[in-house]
N, C-alpha and C positions, 0 to 999 in steps of 0.2 A: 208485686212479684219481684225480687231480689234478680240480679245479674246469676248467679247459680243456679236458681230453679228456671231462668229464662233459656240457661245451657240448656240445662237437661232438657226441657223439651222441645228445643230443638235438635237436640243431638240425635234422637235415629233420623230425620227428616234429611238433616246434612250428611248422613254415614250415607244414606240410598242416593245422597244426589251425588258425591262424591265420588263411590261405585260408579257411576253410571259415567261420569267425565271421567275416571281411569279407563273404564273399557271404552270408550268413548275416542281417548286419546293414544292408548296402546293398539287397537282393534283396526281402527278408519288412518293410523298413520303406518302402520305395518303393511296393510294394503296397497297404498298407494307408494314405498317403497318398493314393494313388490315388481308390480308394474311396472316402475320406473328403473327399477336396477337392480333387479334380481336376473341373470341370464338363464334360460330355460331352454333342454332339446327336445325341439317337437318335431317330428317326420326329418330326424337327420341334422334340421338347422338349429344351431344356436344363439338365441336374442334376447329381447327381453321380452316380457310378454304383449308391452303395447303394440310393438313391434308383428308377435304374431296375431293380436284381434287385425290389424289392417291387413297385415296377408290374406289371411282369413277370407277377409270380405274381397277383398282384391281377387283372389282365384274365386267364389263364390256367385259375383255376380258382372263378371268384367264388362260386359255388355249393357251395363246400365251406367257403369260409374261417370263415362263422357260426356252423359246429357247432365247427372248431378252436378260433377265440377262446372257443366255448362249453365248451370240453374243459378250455383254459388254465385260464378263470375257478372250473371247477368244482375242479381241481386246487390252485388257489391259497386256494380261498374253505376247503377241510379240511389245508390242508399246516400250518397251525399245532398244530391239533388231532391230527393224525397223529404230529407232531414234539413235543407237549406245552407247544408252549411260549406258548399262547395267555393261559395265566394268570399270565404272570411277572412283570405288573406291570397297574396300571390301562391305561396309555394302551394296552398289546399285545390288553389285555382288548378292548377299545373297537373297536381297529382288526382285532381277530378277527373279533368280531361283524360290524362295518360289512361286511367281505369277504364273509361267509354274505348280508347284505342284498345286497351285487353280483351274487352269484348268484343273487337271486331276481330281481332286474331283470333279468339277462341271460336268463334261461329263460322268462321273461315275454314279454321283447320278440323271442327265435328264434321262439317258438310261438303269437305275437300275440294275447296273453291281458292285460286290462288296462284303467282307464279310458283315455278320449279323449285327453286331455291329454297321459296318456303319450308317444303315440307322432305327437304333433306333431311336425313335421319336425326344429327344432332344441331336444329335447328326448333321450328315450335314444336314438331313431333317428342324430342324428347323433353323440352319444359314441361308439355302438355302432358305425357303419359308417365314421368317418372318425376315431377316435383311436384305440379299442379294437382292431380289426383291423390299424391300421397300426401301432401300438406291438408287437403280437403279431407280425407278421412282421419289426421293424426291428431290435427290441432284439433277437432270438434272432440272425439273419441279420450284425446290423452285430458281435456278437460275436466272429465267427468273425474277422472281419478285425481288429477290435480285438487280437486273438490275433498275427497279422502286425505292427499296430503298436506294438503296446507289451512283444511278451516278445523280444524281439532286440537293445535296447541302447540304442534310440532314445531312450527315457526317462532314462536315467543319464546317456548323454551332454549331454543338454541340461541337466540336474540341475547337473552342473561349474558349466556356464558362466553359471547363473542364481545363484551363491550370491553374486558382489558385490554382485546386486540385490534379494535375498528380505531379508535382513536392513534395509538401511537403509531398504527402502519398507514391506515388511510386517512388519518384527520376529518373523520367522521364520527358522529356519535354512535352507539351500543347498537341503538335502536334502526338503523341503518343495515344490520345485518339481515334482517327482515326484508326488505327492499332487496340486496342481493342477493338471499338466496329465493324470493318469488320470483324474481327475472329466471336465473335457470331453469326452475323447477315449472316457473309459470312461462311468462311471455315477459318483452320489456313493456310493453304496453300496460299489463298489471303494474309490473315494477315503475313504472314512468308515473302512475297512477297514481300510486302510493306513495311516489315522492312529493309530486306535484298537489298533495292533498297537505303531506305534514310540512311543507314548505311553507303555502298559506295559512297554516295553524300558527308558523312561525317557530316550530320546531327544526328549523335546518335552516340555516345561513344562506344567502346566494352562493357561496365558496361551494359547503357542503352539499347545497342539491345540486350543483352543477359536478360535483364529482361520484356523488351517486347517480345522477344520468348519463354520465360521459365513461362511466369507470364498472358500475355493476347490473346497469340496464343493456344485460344481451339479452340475443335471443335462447328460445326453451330448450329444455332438454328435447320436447319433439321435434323442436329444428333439427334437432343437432341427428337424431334420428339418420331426419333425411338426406343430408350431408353422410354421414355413417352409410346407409345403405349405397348410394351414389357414388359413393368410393369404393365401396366392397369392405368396410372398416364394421361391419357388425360384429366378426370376432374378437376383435381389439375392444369393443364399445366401451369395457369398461374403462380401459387401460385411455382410451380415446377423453372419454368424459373428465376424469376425473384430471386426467392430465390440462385440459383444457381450462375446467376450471380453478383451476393454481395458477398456470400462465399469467391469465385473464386478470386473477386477482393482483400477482403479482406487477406485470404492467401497470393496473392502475395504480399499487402503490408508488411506482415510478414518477406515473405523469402527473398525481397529484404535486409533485417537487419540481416541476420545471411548467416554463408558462404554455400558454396560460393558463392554466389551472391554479399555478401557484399566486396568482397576482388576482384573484378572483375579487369580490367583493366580501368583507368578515361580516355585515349585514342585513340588517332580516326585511321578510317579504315587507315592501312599502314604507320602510324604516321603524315599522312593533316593534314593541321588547320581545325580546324572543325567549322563549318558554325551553331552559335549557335541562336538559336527561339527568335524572337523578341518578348517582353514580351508586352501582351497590359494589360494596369492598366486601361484605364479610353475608355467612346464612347465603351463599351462591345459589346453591343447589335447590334451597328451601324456598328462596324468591323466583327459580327457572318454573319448577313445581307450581307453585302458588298460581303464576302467570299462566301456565300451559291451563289448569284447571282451571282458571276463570275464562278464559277462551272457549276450554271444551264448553262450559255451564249455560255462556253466553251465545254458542252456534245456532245456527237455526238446524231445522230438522236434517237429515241427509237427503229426502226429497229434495226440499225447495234448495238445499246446498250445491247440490245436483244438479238441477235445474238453473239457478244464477250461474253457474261457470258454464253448463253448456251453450247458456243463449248466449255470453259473454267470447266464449271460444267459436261461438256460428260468427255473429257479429267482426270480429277478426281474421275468421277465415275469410269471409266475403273483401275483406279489405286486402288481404294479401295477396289470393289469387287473382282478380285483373292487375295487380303490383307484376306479380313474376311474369305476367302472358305480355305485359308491355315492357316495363322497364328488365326486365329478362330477355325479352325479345333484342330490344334494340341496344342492350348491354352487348348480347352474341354477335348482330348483325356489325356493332363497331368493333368488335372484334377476330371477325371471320373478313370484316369486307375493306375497313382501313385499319392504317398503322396508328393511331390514338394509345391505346392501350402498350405497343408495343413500345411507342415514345413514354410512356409514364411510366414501364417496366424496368426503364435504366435505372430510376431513380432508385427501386429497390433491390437492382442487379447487382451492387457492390456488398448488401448483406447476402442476398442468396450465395453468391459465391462464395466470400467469409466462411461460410458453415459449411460450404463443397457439399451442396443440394447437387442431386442429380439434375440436371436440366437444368443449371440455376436461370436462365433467362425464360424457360416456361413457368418456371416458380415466381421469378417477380411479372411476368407479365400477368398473372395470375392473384399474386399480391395488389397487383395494382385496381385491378377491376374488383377488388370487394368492395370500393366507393360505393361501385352504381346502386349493387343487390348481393345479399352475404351466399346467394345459390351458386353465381355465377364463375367464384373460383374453382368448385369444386368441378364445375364444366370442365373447365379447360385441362385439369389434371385427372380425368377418369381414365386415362391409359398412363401415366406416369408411374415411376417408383415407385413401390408401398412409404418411402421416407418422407418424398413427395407430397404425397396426396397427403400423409397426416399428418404434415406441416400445416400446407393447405386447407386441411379440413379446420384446424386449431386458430389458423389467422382469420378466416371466416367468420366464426365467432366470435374470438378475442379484439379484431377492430373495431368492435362494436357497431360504428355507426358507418353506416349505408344510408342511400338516398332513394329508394323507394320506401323506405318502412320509418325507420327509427328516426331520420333529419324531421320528417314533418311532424312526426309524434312529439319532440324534443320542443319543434317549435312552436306546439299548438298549446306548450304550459303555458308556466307564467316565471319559468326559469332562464334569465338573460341572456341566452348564449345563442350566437350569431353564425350565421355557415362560417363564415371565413376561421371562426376559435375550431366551430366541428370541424374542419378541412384537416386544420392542424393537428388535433387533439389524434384524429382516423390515422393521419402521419404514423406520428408517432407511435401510437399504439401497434401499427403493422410491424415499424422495423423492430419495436422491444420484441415482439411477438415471434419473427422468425430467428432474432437469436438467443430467444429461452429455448423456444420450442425443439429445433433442428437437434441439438446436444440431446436432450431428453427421449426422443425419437431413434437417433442411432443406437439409445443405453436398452431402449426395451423391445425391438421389433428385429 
């Protein structure tokens, strides 16, 4: 049988399978933009709709959800211990421990056992009922649809048409685009994932993965959520989002040109040849296509699609929430009970002022504590300015890296970078961050 009659009888075989990755890929990624940023008015309020499934359940069953986040937390605060892997290095050590302390605050504050102080209104009461609860229903929940947006094609295909622009702004390859847009869209822990994977393929430089972990590994769009609602910022959300991630990118294209980033190493995982991204110049559209549909061909069912991001998104909820109940706790406690914070808020008080922020010394003491936990700024500024808070809400995210979540995830790759470069890098990224952000804020609110 000749190459022409081997067409032909494949050709309806491929027409049916091809049908099926377009609806495939037009059908499961239309959805999950949906959810994620389409805004919708239901009884009055307008969000997005992941937004309203957790109201939803939130007024539905409130009376339950305190023992669930109490389930999570207990689950989260022994899954290292379970798993072994609590003592694999100091900082895992650390942030084991800290998890088992999440759990004593969360069992403290379900069973109202505890000094006064404790359970001052914004104190663990409000980590406990307005981040802990919402993270616990957002990130399992916004999972599932993450599943819709990102295993269908949608991701590769926009990967094509980003590679003339990864390279000449952020000195990363094409394929990098992938990596930050699942950090938004997903979590940095996918994104760190995914680095940390084509790293060791030897597709990304030490240079290169260290600037897509330092630079496009934030947190998800359901973070960003919760930040959003904690400010009162859901009517902006859009204008919030998108704002945020231009900043974001922006900054990184900054800090990859000054050190350390810039002084990184040009060399691959363990000194391999490294396996460098075919560049497409020409048939753009026709190679984004090609990709996206061998993606959709290649998916596994929406069941089981479904299923691996929701056990994926429990898995990290459990890891977060003893994060916020301890290192949240004792972010607020140094910040309500000594001046720590107040002393590292000079350092950012010459930009806040710069931009004539209202409050500029609540905005950089506020700057200053997104080290600890990305929840904690938005703490301090929930009665501030609306200019304020969505500044704040933007530094939050755009500093990337924090030290209950994203330092130990960064350190548990196998990407070289040492607290002392992340200390720097967290710098940096804050003050580029409050003098994009602040002008852009006064242009639209």
């Amino acid at each position: 049988m000749d190459n022409r009659q081997l067409q032909q009888v494949q050709k309806p075989e491929l027409q049916n399978s091809n049908l099926l990755n377009v609806m495939k890929f037009f059908v499961f990624s239309a959805i999950g933009i949906f959810v994620f940023f389409v805004p919708v008015t239901l009884n009055g309020k307008s969000s997005i709709m992941l937004d309203h499934f957790v109201t939803y359940i939130q007024l539905a069953v409130p009376s339950i959800l305190p023992y669930y986040a109490l389930l999570v937390i207990f689950l989260g605060a022994i899954y290292p211990f379970v798993t072994r892997s609590w003592n694999k290095d100091a900082v895992t050590t650390v942030f084991s421990l800290l998890k088992v302390f999440g759990l004593v605050t969360a069992i403290m504050l379900v069973f109202n056992v505890g000094p006064k102080w404790f359970f001052e209104p914004d104190m663990a009461p409000f980590l406990f009922n307005k981040l802990v609860v919402s993270v616990g229903l957002l990130v399992p929940i916004g999972s599932v649809f993450l599943a819709l947006l990102v295993g269908y094609g949608l991701l590769e295909f926009i990967g094509i048409f980003m590679q003339p622009v990864m390279r000449p702004i952020w000195k990363t390859p094409g394929r990098s685009a992938i990596d930050a847009v699942a950090s938004f869209v997903g979590s940095y822990s996918i994104g760190l994932l995914i680095t940390n994977r084509v790293f060791k393929e030897g597709k990304y430089t030490i240079k290169e993965a260290a600037i897509i972990a330092t630079g496009f590994s934030t947190v998800s769009a359901t973070f960003m959520i919760v930040v959003a609602k904690t400010l009162n910022l859901m009517e902006v959300w859009n204008a919030y989002f998108w704002v945020t991630l231009v900043v974001t990118f922006i900054v990184t294209a900054i800090t990859v040109r000054i050190w350390p980033l810039n002084k990184m190493s040009e060399s691959y995982y363990k000194g391999m040849e490294g396996d460098e991204e075919v560049i497409i110049k020409k048939d753009r559209v026709k190679t984004a296509w090609k990709e996206a549909m061998i993606t959709a061909d290649q998916s596994s069912s929406l069941g089981k699609n479904i299923w691996v991001n929701l056990k994926d998104g429990f898995i990290m909820t459990m890891g977060i929430l003893p994060s916020i109940m301890s290192v949240g706790l004792l972010g607020l406690i140094l910040a309500e009970f000594t001046p720590l914070f107040d002393w590292l808020g000079y350092i950012f008080y010459p930009f806040t002022a710069l931009v004539q922020l209202p409050e500029p010394m609540l905005a950089a003491k506020a700057s200053a504590v997104s080290i600890a936990e990305m929840f904690l700024p938005a703490l301090l500024v929930t009665k501030a300015a609306i200019v304020t808070k969505f500044v704040i809400a933007v530094v939050s995210v755009s500093s990337i890296i924090f030290f209950s979540a994203v330092v130990p995830c960064i350190l548990s790759t196998e990407i070289p970078l040492t607290i002392g470069k992340l200390v720097v890098i967290w710098f940096e990224r804050v003050v580029f961050t409050i003098l994009l952000a602040a002008p852009i804020a006064y242009l639209i609110l």
